[in-house]
Backbone as a printed PyTorch tensor [residue, N CA C, xyz], in Angstrom:
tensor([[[133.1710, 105.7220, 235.6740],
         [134.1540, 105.3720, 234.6610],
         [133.8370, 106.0280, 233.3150]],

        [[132.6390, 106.2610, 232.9340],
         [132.1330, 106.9250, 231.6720],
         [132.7550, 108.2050, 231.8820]],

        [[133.2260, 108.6400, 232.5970],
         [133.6020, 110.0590, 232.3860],
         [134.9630, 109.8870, 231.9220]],

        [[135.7860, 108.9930, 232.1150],
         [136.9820, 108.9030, 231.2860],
         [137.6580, 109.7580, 230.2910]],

        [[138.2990, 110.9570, 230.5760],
         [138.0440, 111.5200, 229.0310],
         [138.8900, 110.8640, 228.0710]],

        [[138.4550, 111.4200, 226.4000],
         [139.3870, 111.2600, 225.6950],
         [140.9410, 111.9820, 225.4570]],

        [[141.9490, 110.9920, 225.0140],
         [142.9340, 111.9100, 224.6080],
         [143.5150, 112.2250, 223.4600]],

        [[143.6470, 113.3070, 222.5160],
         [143.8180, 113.4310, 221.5310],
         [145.0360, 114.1000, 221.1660]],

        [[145.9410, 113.6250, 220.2310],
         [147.0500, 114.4290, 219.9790],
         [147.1730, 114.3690, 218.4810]],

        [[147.6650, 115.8180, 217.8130],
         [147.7580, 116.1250, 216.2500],
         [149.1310, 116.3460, 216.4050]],

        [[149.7460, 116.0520, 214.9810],
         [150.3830, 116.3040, 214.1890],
         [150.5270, 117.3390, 212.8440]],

        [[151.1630, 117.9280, 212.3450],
         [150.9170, 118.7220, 210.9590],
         [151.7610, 118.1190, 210.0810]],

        [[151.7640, 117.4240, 208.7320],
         [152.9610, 116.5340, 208.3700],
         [152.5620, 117.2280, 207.0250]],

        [[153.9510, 117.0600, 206.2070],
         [154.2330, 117.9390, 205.2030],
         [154.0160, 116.7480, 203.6020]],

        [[152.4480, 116.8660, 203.6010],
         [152.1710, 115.6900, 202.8020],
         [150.8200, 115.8160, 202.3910]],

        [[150.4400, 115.2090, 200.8670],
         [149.0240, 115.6180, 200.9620],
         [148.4150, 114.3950, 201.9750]],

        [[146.9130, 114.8980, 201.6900],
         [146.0440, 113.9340, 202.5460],
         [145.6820, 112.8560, 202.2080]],

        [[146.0450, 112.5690, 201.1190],
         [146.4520, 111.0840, 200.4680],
         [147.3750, 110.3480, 200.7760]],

        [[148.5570, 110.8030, 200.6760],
         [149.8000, 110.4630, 201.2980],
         [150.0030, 110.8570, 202.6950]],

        [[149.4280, 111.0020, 203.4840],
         [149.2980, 111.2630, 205.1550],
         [148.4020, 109.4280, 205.3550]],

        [[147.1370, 109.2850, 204.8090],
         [146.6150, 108.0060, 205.2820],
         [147.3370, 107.0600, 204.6040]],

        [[147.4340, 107.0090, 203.1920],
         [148.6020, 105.6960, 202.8060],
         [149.1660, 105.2560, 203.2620]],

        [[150.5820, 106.4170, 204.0160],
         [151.3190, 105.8670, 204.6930],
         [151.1750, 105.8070, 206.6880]],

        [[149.9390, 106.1040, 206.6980],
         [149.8660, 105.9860, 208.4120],
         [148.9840, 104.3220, 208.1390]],

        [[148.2850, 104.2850, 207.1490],
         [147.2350, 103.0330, 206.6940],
         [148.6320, 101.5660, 205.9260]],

        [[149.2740, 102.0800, 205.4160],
         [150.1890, 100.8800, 204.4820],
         [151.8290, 100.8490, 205.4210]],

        [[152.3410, 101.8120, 206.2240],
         [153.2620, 101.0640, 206.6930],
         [153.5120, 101.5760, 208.3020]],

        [[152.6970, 101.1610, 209.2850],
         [152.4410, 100.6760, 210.4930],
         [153.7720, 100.1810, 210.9820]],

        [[154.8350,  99.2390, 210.1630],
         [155.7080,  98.8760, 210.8520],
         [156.7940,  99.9850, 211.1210]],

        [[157.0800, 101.0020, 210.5920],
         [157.6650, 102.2780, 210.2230],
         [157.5650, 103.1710, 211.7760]],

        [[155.9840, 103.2700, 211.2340],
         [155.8630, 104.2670, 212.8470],
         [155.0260, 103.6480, 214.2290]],

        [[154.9260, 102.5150, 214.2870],
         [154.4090, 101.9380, 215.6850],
         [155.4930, 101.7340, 216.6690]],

        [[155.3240, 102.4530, 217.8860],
         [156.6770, 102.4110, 218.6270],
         [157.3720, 101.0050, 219.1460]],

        [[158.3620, 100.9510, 218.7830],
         [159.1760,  99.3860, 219.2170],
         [158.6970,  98.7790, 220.8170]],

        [[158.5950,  99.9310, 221.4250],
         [158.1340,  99.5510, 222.6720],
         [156.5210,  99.0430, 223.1940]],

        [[155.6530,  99.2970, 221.6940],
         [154.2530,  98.9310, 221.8880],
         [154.2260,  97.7850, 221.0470]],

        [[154.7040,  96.2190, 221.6940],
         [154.6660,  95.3960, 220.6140],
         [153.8320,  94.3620, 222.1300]],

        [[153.6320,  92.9880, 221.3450],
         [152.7750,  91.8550, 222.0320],
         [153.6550,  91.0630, 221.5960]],

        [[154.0310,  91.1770, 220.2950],
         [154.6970,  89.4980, 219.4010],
         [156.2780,  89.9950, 220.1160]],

        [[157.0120,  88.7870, 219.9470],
         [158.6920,  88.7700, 220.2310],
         [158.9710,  88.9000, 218.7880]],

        [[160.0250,  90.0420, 218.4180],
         [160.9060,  89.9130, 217.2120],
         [159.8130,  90.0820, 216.1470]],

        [[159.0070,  91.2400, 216.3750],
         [157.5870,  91.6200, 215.3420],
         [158.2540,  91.6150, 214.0670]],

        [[157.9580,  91.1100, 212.9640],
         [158.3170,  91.0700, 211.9490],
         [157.2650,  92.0860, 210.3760]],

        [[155.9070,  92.5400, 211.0000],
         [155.3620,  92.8640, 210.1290],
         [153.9730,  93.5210, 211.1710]],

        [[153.5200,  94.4020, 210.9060],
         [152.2990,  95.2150, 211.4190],
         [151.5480,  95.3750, 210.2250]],

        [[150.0210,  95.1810, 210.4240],
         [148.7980,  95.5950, 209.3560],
         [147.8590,  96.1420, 209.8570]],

        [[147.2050,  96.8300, 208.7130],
         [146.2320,  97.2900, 208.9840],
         [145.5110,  97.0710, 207.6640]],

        [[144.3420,  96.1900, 208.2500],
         [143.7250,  95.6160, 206.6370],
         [142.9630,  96.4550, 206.5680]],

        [[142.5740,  96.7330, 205.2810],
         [142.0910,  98.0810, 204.4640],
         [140.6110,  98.1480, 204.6040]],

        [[140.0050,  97.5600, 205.4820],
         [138.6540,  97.4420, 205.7670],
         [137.5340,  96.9680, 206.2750]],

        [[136.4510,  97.8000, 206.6320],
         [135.9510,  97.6830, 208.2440],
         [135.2910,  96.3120, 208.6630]],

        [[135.7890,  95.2480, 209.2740],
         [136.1250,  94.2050, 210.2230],
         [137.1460,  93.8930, 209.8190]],

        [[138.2250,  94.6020, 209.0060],
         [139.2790,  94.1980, 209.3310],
         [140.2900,  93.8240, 210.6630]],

        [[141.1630,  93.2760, 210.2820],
         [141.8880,  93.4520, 211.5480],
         [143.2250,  94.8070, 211.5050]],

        [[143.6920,  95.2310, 212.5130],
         [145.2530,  95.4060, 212.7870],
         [145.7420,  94.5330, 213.6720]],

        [[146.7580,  94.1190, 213.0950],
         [147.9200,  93.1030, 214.2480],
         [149.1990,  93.1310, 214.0370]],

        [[149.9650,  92.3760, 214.6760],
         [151.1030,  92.4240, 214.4900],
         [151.6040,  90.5590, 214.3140]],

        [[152.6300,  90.6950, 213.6820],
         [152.9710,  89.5490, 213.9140],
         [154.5800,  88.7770, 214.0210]],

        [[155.1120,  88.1610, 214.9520],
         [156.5670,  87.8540, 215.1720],
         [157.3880,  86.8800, 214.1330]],

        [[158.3030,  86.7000, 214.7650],
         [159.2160,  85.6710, 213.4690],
         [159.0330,  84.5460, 213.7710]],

        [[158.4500,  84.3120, 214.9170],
         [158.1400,  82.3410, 215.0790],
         [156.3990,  82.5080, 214.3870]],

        [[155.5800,  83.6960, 213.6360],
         [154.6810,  83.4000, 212.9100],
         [153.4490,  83.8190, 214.0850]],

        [[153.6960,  83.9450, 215.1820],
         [152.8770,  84.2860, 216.0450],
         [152.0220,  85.8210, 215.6030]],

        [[150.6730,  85.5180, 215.5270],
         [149.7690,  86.6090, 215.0410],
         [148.6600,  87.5800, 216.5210]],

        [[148.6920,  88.3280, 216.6350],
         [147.9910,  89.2320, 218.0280],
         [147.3960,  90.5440, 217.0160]],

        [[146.1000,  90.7390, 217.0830],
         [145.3790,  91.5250, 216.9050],
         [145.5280,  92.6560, 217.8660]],

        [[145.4380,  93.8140, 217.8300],
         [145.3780,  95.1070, 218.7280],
         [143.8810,  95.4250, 218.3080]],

        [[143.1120,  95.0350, 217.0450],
         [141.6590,  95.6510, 217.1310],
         [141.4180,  95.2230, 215.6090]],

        [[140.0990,  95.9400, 215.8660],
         [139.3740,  95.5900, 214.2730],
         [138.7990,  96.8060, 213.9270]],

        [[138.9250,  96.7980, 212.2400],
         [138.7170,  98.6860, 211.9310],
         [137.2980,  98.8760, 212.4290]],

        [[136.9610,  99.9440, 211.8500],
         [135.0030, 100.2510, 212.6610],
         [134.9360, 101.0400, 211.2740]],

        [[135.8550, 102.0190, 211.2100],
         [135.2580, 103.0710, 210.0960],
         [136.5780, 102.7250, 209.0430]],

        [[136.4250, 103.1160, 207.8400],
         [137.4970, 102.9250, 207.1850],
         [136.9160, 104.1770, 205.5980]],

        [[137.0900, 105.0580, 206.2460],
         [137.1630, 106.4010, 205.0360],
         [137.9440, 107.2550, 204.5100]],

        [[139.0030, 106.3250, 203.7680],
         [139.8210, 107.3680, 203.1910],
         [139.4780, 108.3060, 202.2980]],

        [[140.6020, 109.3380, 201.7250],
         [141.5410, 109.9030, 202.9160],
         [141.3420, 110.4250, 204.2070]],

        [[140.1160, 110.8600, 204.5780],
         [139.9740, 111.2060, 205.9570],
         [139.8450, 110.6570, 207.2720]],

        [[139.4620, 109.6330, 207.3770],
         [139.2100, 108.6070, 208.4810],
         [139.1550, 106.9600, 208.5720]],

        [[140.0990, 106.9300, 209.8500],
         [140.1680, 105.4130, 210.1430],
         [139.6780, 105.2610, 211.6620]],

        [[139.0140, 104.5450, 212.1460],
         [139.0980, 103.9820, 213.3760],
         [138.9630, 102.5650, 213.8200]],

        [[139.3600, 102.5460, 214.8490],
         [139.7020, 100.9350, 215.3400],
         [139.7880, 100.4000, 216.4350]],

        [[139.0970,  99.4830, 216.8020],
         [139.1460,  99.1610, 218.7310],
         [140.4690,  98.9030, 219.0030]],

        [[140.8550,  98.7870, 219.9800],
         [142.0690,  99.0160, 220.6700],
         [142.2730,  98.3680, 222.1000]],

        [[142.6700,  96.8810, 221.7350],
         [142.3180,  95.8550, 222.9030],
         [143.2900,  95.8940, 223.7530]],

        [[143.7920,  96.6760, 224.5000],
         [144.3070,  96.9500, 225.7130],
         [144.1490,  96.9440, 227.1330]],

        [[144.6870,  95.2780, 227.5880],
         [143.9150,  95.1060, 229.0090],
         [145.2150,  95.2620, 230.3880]],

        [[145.0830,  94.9360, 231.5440],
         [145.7840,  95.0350, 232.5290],
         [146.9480,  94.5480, 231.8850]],

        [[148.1060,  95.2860, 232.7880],
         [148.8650,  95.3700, 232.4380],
         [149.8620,  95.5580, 231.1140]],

        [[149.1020,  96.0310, 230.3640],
         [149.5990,  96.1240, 228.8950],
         [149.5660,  95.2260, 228.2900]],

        [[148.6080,  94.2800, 228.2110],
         [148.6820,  92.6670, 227.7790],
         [147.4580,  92.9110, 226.9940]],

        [[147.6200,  92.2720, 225.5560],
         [146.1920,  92.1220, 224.5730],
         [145.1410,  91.5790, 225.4040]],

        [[143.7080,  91.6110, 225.2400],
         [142.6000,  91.4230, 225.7880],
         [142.0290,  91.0300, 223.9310]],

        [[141.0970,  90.4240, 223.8390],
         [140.9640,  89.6780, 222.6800],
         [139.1470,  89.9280, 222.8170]],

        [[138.7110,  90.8450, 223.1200],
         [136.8050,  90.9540, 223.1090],
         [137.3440,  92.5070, 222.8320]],

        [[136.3090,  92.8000, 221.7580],
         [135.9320,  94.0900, 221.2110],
         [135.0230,  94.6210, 222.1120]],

        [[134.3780,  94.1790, 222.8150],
         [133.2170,  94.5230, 224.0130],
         [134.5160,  95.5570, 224.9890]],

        [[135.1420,  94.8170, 225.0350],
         [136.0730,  96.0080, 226.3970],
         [137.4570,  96.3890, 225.5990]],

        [[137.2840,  97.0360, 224.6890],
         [138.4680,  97.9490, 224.0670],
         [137.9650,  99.0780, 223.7180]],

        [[138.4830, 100.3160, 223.7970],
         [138.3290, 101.3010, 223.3840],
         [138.3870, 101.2560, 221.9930]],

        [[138.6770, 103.0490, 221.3620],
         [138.9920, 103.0620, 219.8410],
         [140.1410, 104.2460, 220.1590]],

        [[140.6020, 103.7560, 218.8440],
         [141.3520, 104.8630, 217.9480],
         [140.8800, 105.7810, 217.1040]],

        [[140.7160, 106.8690, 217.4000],
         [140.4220, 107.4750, 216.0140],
         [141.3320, 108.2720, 215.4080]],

        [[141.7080, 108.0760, 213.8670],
         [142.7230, 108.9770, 213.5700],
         [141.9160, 110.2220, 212.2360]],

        [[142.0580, 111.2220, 212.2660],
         [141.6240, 112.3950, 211.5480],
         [142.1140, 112.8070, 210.6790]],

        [[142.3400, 113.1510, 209.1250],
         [143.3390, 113.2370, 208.6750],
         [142.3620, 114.8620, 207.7410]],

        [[143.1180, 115.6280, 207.8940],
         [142.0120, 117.1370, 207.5840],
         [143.4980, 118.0280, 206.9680]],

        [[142.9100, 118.3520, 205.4700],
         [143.7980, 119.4110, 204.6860],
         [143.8690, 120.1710, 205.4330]],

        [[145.2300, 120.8340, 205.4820],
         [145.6870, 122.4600, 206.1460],
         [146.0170, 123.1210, 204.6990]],

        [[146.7110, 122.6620, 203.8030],
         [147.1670, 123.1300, 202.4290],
         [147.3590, 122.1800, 201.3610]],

        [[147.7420, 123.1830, 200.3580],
         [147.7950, 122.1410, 199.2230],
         [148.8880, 120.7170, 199.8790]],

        [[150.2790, 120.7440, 200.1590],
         [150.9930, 119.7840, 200.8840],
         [150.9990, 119.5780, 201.9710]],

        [[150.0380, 120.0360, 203.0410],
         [150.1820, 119.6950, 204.8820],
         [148.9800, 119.3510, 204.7720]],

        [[148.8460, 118.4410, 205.9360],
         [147.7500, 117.7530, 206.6560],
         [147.7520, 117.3860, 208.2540]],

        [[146.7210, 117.5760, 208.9270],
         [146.8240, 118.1190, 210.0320],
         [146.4540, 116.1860, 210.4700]],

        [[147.1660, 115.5620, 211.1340],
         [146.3020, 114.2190, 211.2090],
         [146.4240, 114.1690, 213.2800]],

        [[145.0070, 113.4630, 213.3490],
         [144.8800, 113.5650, 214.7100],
         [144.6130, 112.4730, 215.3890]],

        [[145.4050, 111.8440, 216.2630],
         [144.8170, 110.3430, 217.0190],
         [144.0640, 110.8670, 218.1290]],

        [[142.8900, 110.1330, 218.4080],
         [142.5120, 110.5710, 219.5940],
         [142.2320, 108.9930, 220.3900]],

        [[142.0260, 108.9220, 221.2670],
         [142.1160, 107.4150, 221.8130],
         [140.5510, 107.9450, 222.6740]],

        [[139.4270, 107.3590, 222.4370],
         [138.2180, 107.3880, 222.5160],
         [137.1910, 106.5850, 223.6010]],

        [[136.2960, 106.5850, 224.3750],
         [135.9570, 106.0690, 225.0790],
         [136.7880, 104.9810, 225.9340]],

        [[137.2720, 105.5310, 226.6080],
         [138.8470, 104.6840, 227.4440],
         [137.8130, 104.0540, 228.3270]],

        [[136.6060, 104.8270, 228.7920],
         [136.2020, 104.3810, 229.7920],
         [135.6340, 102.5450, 230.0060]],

        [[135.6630, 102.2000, 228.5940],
         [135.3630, 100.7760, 228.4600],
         [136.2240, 100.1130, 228.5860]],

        [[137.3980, 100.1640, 228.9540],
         [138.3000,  99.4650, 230.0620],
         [138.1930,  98.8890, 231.3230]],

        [[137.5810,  99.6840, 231.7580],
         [136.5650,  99.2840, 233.4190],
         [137.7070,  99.6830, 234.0250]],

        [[138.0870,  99.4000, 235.2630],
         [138.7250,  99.3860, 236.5710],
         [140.3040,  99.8910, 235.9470]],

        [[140.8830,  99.7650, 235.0040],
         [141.8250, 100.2240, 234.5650],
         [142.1230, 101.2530, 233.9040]],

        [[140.8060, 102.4180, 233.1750],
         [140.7450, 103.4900, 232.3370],
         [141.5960, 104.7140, 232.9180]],

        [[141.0750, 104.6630, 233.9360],
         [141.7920, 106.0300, 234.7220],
         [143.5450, 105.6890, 234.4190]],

        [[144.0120, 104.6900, 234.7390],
         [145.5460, 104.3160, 234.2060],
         [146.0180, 104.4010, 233.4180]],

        [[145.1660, 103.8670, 232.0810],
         [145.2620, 104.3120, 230.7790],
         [145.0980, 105.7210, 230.4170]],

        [[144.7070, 106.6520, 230.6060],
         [144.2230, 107.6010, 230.7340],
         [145.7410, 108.5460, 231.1130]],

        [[145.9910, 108.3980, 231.9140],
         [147.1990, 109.0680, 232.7420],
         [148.4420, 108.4340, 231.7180]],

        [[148.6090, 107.5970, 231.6830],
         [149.9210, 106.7430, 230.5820],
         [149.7900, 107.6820, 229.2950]],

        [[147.9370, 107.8830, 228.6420],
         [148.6070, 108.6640, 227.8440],
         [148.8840, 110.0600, 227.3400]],

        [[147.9350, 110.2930, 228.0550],
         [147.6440, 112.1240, 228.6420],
         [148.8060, 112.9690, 228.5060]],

        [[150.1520, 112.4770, 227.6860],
         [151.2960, 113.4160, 227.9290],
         [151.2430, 114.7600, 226.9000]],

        [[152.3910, 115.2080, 226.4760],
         [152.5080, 116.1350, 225.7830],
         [152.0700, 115.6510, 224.2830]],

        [[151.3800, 116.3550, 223.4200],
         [151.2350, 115.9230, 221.9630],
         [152.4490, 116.5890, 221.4410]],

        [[152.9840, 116.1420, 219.9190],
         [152.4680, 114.6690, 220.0850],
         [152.5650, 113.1570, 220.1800]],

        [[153.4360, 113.2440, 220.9830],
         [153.4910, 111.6380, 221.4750],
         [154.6070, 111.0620, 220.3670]],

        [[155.0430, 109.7500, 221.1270],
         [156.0300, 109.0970, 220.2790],
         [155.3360, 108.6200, 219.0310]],

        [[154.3580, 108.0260, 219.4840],
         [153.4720, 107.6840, 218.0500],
         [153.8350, 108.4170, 216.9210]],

        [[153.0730, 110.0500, 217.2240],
         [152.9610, 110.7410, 216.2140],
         [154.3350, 111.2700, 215.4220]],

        [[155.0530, 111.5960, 216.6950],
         [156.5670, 111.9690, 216.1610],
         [157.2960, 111.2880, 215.2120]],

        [[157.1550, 109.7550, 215.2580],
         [157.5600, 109.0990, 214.5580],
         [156.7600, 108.6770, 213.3410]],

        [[155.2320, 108.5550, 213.4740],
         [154.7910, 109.0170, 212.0130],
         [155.4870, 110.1160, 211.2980]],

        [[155.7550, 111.1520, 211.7300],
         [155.9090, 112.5710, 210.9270],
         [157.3410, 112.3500, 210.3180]],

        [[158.2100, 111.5600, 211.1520],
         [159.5190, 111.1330, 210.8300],
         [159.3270, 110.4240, 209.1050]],

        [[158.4120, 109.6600, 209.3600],
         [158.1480, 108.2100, 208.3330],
         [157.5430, 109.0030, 206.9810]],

        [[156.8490, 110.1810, 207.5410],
         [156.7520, 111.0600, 206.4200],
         [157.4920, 111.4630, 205.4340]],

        [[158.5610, 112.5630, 206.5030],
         [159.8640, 112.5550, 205.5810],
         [160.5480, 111.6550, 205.1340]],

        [[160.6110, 110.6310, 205.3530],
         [160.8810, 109.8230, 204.8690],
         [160.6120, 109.1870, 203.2910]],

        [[159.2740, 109.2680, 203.5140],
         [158.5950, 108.3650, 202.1910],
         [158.4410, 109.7220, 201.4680]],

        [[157.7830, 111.2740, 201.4730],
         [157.2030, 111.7980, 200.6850],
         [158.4510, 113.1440, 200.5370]],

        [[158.6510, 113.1670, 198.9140],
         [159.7940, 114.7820, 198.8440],
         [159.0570, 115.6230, 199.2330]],

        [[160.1950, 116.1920, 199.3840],
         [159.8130, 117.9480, 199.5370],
         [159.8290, 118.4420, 198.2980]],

        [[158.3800, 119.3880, 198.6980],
         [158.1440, 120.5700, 197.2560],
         [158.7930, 120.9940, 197.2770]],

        [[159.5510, 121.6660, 195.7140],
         [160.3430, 122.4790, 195.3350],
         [160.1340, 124.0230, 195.6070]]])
């Protein structure tokens, strides 16, 4: 199972590297895909600004579900975070058997930044990694990222 590899997918978003983690770090509800939720009727996603923090999500009946707790927290360049993902797509609540997230966030220019998720030791999933593994192994970069880059344009102008 340790051989699990990692999977990593980048983005290039037209933003400095300040404004690439702000907004991948301050609005989570923007670009986390509708389809990766735990709560019914998610009303708000976080990511608290620091390491044992949590990320979670939480619904409109107030219901709160953690996806992980930060590990590293170095802006602008780096965040990571366990990533409690058990059978069947259902939260698992022990940091002992979640992987991580790591996201990369590295100047290309004065306004682009190259930011990179990689999803990290899968193999601590046990009996389920290889699944995980294949689910996310697709083309980069991923709905995730696509829709960060969306949330980009969104929040940050374009240079003149």
């Amino acid at each position: 199972m340790a051989s699990t590899p990692d999977v990593a997918k980048s983005v290039t978003v037209e933003a400095t590297i300040e404004q690439a983690f702000a907004i991948f770090a301050s609005k989570p509800i923007e670009w986390w895909p509708e389809s990766h939720v735990f709560v019914k009727d998610r009303q708000a996603i976080t990511i608290e600004p620091f390491v044992g923090g949590r990320y979670f999500e939480r619904g409109a009946d107030g219901e709160e579900i953690a996806w992980g707790t930060i590990t590293e927290w170095d802006p602008p360049k780096r965040l990571v975070m366990t990533w409690r993902v058990g059978p069947y797509w259902q939260p698992i609540f022990d940091d002992e058997k979640a992987s991580f997230i790591k996201v990369d966030f590295e100047v290309v220019g004065p306004t682009t930044t190259k930011v990179t998720l990689t999803h990290a030791d899968l193999h601590r999933h046990g009996e389920i990694a290889e699944g995980i593994h294949k689910a996310l192994d697709g083309p980069s970069p991923g709905e995730t990222l696509e829709t960060y880059a969306r949330v980009i344009e969104k929040h940050v102008p374009k240079a003149a």
